[in-house]
C-alpha positions in Angstrom: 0.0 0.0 0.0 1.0 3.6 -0.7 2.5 5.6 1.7 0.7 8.7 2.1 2.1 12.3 3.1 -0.9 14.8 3.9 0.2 18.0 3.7 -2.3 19.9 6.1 -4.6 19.0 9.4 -5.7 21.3 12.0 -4.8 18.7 14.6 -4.2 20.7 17.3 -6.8 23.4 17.1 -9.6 20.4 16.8 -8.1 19.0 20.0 -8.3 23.0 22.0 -11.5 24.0 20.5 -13.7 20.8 20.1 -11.8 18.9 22.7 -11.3 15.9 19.7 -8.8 13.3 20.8 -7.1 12.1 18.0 -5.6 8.8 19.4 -9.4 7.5 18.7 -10.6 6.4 15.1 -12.9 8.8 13.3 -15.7 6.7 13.8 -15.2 6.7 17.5 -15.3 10.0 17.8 -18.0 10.7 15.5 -20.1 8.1 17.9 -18.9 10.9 20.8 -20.3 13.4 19.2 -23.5 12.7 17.6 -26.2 15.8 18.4 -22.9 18.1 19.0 -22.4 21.7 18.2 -19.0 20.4 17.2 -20.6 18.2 13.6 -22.9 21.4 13.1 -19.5 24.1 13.4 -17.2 21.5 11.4 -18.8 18.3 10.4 -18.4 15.3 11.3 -14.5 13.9 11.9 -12.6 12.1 9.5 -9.0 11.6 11.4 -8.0 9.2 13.7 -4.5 7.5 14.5 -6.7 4.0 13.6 -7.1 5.2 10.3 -3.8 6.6 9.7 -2.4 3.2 10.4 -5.3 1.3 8.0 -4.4 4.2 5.1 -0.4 4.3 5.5 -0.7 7.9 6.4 3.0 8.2 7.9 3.5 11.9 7.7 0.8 15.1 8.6 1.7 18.7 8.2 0.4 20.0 11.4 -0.8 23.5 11.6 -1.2 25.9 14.5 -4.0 27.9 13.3 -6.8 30.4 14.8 -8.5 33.2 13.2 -8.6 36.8 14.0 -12.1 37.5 15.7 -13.6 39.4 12.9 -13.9 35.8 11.5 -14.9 34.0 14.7 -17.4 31.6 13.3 -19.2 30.8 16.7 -19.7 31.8 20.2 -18.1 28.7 21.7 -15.2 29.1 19.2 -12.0 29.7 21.4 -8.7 29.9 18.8 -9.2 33.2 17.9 -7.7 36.7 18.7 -7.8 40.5 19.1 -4.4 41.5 18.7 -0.9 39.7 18.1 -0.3 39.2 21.5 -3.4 37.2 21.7 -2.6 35.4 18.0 1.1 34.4 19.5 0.1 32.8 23.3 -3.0 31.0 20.9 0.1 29.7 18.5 2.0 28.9 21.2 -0.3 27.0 23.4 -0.8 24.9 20.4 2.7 24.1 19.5 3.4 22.9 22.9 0.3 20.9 22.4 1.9 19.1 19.8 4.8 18.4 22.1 3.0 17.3 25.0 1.4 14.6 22.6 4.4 13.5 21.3 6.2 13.4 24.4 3.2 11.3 26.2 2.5 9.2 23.0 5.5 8.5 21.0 4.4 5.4 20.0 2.0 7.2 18.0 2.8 10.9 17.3 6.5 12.4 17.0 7.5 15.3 15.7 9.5 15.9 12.8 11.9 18.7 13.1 15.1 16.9 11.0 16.3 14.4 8.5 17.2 12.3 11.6 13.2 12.6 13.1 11.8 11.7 9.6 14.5 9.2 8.6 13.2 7.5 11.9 10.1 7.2 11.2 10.4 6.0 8.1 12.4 3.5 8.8 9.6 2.8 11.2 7.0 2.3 8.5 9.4 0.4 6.3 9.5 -2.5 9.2 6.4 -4.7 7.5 6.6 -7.0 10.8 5.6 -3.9 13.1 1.9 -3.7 13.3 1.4 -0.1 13.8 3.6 2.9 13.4 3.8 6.9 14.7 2.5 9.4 12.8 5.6 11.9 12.2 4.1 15.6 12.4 5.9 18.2 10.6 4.3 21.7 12.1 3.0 24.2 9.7 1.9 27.8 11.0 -1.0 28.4 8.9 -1.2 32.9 9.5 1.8 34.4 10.7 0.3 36.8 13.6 1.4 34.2 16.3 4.9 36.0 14.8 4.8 39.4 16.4 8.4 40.5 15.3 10.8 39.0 13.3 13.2 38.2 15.7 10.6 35.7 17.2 11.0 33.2 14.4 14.5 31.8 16.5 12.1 30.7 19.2 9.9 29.5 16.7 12.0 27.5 14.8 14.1 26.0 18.1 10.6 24.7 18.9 10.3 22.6 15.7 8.3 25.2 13.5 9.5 24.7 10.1 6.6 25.7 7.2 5.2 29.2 7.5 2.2 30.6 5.4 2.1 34.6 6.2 -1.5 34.4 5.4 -4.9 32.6 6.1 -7.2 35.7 5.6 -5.3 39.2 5.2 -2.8 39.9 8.0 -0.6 42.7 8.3 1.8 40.5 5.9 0.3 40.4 2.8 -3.6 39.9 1.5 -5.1 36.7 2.3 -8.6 34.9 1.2 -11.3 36.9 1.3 -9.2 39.6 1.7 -7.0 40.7 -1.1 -3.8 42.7 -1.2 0.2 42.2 -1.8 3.1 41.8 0.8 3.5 44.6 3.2 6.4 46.1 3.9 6.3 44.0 7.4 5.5 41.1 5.0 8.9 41.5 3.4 10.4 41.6 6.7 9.6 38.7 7.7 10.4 36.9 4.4 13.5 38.1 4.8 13.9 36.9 8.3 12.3 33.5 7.5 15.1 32.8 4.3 17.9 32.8 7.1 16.2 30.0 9.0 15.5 28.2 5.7 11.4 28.2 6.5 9.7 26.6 3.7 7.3 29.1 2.8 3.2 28.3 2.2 1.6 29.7 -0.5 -2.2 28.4 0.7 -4.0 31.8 1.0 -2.1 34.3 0.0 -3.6 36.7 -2.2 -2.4 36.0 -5.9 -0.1 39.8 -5.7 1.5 38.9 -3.0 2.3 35.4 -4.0 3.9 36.5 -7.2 5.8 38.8 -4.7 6.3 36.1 -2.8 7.7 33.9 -5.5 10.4 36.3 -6.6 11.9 37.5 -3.3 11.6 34.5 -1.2 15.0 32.3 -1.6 14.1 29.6 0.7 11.7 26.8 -0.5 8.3 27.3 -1.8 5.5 25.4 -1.3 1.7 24.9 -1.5 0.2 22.8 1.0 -3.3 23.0 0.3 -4.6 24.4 -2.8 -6.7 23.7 -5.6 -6.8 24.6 -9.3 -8.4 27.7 -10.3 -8.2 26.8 -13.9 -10.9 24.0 -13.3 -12.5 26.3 -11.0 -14.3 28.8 -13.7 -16.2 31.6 -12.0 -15.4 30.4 -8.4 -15.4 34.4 -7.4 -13.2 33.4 -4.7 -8.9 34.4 -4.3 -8.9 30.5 -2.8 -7.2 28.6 -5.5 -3.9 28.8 -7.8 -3.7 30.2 -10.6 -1.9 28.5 -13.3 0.8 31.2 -12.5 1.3 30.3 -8.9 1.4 26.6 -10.1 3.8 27.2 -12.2 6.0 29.5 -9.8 5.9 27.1 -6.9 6.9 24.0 -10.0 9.8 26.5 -11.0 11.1 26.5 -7.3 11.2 23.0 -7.6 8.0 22.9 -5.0 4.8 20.7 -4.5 0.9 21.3 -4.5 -0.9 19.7 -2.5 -4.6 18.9 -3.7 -7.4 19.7 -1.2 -10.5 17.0 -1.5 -13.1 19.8 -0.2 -16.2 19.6 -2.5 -16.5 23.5 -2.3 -13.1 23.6 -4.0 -13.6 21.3 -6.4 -17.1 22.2 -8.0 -18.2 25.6 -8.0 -21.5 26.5 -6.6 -21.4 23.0 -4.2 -23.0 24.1 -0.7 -23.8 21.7 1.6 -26.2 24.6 3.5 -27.9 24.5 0.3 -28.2 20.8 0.4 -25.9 20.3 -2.3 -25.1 16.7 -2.5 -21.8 14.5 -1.8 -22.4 12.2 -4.8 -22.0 15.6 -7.1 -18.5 15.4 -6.5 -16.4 12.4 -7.3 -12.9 11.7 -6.4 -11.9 11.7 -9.7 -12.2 15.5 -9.6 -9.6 15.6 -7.2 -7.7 13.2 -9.6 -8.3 16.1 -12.1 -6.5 18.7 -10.1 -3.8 16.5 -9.3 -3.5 15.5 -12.8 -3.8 19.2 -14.1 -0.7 20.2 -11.7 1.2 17.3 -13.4 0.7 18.5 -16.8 1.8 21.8 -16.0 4.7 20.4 -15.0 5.4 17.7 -17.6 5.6 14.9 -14.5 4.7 13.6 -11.3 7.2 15.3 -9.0 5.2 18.2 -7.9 1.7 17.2 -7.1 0.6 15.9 -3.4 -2.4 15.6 -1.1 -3.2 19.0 1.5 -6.4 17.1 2.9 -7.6 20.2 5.4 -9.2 17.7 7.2 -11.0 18.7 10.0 -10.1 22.0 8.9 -14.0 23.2 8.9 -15.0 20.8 7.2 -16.1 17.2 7.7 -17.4 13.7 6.3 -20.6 15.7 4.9 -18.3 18.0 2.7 -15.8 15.2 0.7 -15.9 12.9 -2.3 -18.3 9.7 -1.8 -15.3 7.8 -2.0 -14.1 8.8 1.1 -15.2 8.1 4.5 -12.0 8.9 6.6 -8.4 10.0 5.8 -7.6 6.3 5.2 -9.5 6.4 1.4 -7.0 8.9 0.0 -5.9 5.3 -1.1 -8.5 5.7 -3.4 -6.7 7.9 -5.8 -3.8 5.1 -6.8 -6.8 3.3 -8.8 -7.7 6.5 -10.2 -4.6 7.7 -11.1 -3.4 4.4 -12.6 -6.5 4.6 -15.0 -5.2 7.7 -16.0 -1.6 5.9 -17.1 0.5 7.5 -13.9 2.8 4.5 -13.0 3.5 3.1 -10.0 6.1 5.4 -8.9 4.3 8.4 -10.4 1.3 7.7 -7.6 4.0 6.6 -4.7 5.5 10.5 -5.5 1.8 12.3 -5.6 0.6 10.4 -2.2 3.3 10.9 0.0 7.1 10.6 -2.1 6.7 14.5 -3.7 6.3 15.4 -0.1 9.2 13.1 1.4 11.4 14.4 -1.2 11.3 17.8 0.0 11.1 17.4 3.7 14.5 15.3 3.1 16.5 18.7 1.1 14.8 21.0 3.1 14.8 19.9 6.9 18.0 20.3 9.0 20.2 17.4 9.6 
């Protein structure tokens, strides 16, 4: 089976805001929660360490995330903030959430903050007589407000921070979704301040200006963990998806995409308030934004999975096909009818991403 790599999950903000304990299997939890606020706010789970180990899911990037309060989406909704002050103690609570799980559970969560952490767990998940496996968890800060100043990002990256994505909605780095604009002088800054660290910078969100921006200042590694095609998107009125431009900028910096298999970003007009209906959206739409990436880039080497699981979002808003984060499987059938090889799918589910934690993490 195919070792996956999924580039984003909003583990740790699921476990502070919902209280979701992700040592259970999705359908445990969903069982916890039937008749919650929690499947109304973000739908019904689809993570579990159970179903990482039934779908070879070795690898999650794991974001610290919470949203300014303008765009608080509930009462009960606790990871958001007024000022940086606020955004950086929410960031930082979260990150050492991540290490208190991997220091109490190592048998099934460690981080991965060097070639030596993931070379370890892969050589975990290469042992075939080994029943289960950790998860490695490579942290992604998803909205750089948790940064205050640029001479934070030390702290941040001594504590195993090592993907940064300036924006989620506009910050005072550069436009975001929903709300447009290009990098800030303060943006720069902090570009510049992340390149000496080597931070593999995340496209996701970032207004188109200040991704191109982006793209030609920035000489650390590029990236796009979770982003869909905007040239299959026609009319989507939404800043949400690459452009064929980005694409290409992030395949030029030898980077990866990785798909997200949301059914609002992969047909326009889906809704589920409007009773729009799962079966509308295949996984082999998601097969043709991966597949689109790959012809952009004449191969196989740049396209990858960004699931945003859990990331507002639940069972109610994905492909048929998929009932946790274990059917990502699915694709390899989908992509072979295609005529992507064996290797081509090992590289889009999880090798693509491998590749680059492996020239870009420390030693």
């Amino acid at each position: 089976m195919t070792l996956i790599v999924d580039g984003h999950a909003d583990i740790a903000f699921n476990m502070l805001n919902y209280g979701r304990d992700y040592t259970r299997s999705a359908e445990e939890t969903r069982r916890l929660e039937v008749g919650s606020r929690t499947v109304v706010e973000n739908g019904d789970s689809l993570l579990g360490w159970p179903d990482y180990q039934r779908g070879n899911v070795a690898i999650i990037f794991s974001t610290l995330f919470a949203s300014p309060i303008r765009f608080k989406s509930s009462e009960f909704e606790t990871q958001v903030y007024k000022n940086f002050d606020e955004a950086h103690k929410l960031y930082r609570e979260q990150l050492m959430t991540y290490h208190r799980m991997t220091d109490s559970i190592p048998d099934k969560f460690r981080l991965i903050a060097s070639n030596a952490d993931l070379n370890l767990i892969l050589d975990d998940w290469s042992d075939t007589s080994k029943d289960s496996h950790p998860v490695g968890m490579v942290v992604l800060m998803e909205g750089a407000e948790g940064v205050r100043t640029p001479a934070e990002l030390e702290e941040w990256y001594e504590l195993g921070v090592r993907l940064i994505g300036p924006a989620w909605v506009g910050t005072r780095y550069c436009g975001g979704w929903r709300e447009p604009g290009p990098l800030t002088k303060e943006g720069r800054q902090l570009l510049g301040a992340m390149s000496e660290y080597k931070f593999t910078l995340d496209l996701s969100h970032m207004d188109q200006e200040a991704a191109i921006e982006a793209l030609d200042i920035y000489d650390g590694p590029i990236v796009g963990t979770h982003g869909n095609c905007l040239a299959l998107m026609p009319n989507a009125n939404t800043n949400r998806h690459f452009s064929d431009r980005i694409i290409e900028g992030i395949i030029g910096r030898d980077g990866v995409v990785g798909v997200v298999p949301f059914n609002t970003y992969l047909k326009v007009g889906w809704d589920f308030k409007k009773n729009s209906k799962r079966e509308e959206v295949p996984l082999s739409v998601v097969a043709d934004h991966i597949d689109h990436i790959c012809q952009l880039a004449g191969d196989a080497l740049h396209a990858g999975v960004g699931s945003d699981f859990d990331g507002g979002f639940g069972l109610q808003h994905v492909p048929p096909e998929i009932d946790t984060v274990a059917d990502l499987q699915n694709l390899v059938s989908l992509l072979h009818a295609r005529g992507y090889t064996e290797t081509d799918t090992a590289n889009i589910l999880g090798g693509n991403w491998i590749a680059r934690l492996k020239r870009d993490l420390p030693k």
